[in-house]
C-alpha positions as CSV (number, residue, x, y, z in Angstrom):
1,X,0.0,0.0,0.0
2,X,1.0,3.5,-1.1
3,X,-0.3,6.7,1.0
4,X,0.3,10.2,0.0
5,X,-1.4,13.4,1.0
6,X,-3.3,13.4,-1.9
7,X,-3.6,9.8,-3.0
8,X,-3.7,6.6,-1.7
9,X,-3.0,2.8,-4.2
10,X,-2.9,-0.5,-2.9
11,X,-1.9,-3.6,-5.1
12,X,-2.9,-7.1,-5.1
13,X,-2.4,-10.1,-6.9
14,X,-5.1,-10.5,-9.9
15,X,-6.6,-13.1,-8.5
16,X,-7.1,-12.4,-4.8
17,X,-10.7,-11.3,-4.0
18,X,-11.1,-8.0,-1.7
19,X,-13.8,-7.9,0.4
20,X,-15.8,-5.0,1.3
21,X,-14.3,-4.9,4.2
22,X,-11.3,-5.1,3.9
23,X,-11.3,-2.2,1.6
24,X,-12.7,-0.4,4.7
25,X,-10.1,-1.6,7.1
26,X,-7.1,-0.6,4.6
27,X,-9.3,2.7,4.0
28,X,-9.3,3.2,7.9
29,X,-5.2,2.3,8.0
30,X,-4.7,4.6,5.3
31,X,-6.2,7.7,6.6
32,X,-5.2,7.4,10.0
33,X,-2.5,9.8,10.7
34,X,0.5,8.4,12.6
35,X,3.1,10.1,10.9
36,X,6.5,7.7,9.2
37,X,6.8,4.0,9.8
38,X,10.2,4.0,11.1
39,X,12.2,1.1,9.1
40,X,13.3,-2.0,11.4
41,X,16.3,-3.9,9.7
42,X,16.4,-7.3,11.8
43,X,19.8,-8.9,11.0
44,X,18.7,-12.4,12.5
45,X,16.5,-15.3,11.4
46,X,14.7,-15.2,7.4
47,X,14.9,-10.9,7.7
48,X,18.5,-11.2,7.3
49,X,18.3,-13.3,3.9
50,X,16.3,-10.6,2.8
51,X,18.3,-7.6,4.6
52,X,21.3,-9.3,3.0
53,X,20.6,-9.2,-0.5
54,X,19.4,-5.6,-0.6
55,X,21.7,-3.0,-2.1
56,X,23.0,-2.2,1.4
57,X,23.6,-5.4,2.1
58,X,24.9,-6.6,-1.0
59,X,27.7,-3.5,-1.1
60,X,28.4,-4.5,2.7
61,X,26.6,-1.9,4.8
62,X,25.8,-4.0,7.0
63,X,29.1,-5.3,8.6
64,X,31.2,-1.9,7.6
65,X,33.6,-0.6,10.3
66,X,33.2,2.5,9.7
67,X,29.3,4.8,9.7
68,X,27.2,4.2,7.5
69,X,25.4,7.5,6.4
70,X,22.2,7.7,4.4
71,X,21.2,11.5,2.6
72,X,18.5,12.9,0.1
73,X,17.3,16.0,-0.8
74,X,14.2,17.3,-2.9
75,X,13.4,20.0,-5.1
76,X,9.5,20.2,-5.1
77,X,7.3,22.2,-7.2
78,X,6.5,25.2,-5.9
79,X,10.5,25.7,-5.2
80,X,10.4,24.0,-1.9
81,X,14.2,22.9,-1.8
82,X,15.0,20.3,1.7
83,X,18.0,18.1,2.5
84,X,18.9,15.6,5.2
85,X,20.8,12.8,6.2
86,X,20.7,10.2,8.6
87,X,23.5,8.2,10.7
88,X,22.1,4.4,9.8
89,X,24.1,3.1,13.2
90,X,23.4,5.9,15.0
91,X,19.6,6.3,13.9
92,X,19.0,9.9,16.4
93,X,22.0,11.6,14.4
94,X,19.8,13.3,11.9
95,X,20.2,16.9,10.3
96,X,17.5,18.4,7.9
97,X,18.0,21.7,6.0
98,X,16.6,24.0,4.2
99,X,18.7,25.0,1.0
100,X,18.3,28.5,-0.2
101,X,15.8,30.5,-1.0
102,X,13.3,29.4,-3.4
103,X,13.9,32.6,-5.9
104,X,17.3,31.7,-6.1
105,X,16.5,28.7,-8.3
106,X,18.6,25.2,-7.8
107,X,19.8,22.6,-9.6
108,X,18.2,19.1,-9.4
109,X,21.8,18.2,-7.4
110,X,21.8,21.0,-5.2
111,X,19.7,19.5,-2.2
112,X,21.8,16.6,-3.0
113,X,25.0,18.0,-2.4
114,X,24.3,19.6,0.5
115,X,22.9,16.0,2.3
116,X,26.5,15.0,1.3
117,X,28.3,17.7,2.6
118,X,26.3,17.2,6.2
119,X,27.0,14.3,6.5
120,X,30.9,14.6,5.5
121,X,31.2,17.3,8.2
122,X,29.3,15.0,10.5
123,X,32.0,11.8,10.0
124,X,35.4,12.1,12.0
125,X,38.0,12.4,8.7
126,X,39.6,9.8,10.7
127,X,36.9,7.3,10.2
128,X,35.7,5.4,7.3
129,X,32.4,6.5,5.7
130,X,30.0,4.5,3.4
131,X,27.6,7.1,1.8
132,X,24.3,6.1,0.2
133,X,22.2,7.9,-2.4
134,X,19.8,8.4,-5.1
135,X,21.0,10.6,-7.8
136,X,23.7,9.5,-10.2
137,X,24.5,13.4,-10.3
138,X,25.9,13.6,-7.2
139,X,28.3,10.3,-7.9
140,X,29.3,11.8,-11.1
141,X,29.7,15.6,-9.6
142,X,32.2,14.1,-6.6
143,X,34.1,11.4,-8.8
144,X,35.7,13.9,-11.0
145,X,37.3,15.2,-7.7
146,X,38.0,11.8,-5.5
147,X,41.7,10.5,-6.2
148,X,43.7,11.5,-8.9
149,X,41.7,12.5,-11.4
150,X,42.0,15.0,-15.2
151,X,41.9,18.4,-15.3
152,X,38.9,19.3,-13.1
153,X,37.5,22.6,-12.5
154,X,34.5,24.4,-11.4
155,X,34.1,27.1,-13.6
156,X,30.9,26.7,-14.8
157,X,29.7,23.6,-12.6
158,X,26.3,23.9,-11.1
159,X,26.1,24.0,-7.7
160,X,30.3,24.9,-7.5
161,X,29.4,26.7,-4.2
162,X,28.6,23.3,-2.9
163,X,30.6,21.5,-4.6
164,X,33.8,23.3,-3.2
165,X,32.3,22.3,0.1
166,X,32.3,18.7,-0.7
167,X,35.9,18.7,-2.0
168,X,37.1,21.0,1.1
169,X,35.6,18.3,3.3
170,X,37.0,15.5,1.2
């Protein structure tokens, strides 16, 4: 089941038949207000097979010796523009932000690069950080300035404000 502010989906297999009421009861679920289901990974019994073959788990989040640090951002319509991260061992370590003003325009990557930067100023330089996102942008914006790479530069890279940031931090 899918809930939004303005709509609401649930999926079943094409030959299950729905009752009445249990449309009701998932109508009731649905509408009740009770804020964000926290998510529970369970790393023993069947949950870790499943835990385990995620992306996380597949790229070794799981066992890492270092933090493990989550970020996002979002550009809505209407120029709302939001970041955040979260510490995934250390789930009350969270920072949200707002990024700019919404006249000032931004770049799909901007909310993006400052979840990144966060969480970089969050990590000890000392200790080793697994970062997990979303946008391919932000990879490729960062890569170009990890290890020895060409002839980078910013002049003329969106978001260079932020991206000097990232690369200070690095």
């Amino acid at each position: 089941m899918a809930v939004s502010e303005d709509h609401t989906s649930c999926w079943v297999h094409k030959d299950l038949t729905v009752t009445t009421q249990q449309i009701q009861a998932l109508l009731t679920v649905a509408r009740a207000s009770g804020g964000k289901d926290g998510c529970q990974v369970r790393l023993t019994g069947i949950e870790r097979e499943y835990w385990m073959g995620t992306v996380i788990g597949r790229l070794g989040g799981y066992g890492f010796r270092g933090t493990v640090t989550a970020g996002d951002g979002s550009n809505q319509n209407g120029g709302k523009i939001g970041t955040g991260y979260v510490n995934l061992q250390k789930q009350r370590k969270r920072q949200k932000r707002k990024v700019g003003r919404e006249e000032e325009g931004s770049s799909s990557n901007r909310p993006e690069l400052v979840a990144f930067v966060l969480a970089l100023r969050s990590t000890p330089v000392t200790k080793p950080m697994l970062y997990l996102c979303d946008k391919q942008a932000l990879l490729k914006a960062v890569k170009g300035w990890v290890g020895e790479g060409g002839k980078a530069t910013l002049v003329g890279a969106p978001d260079a404000d932020i991206l000097l940031e990232a690369i200070e931090e690095l």
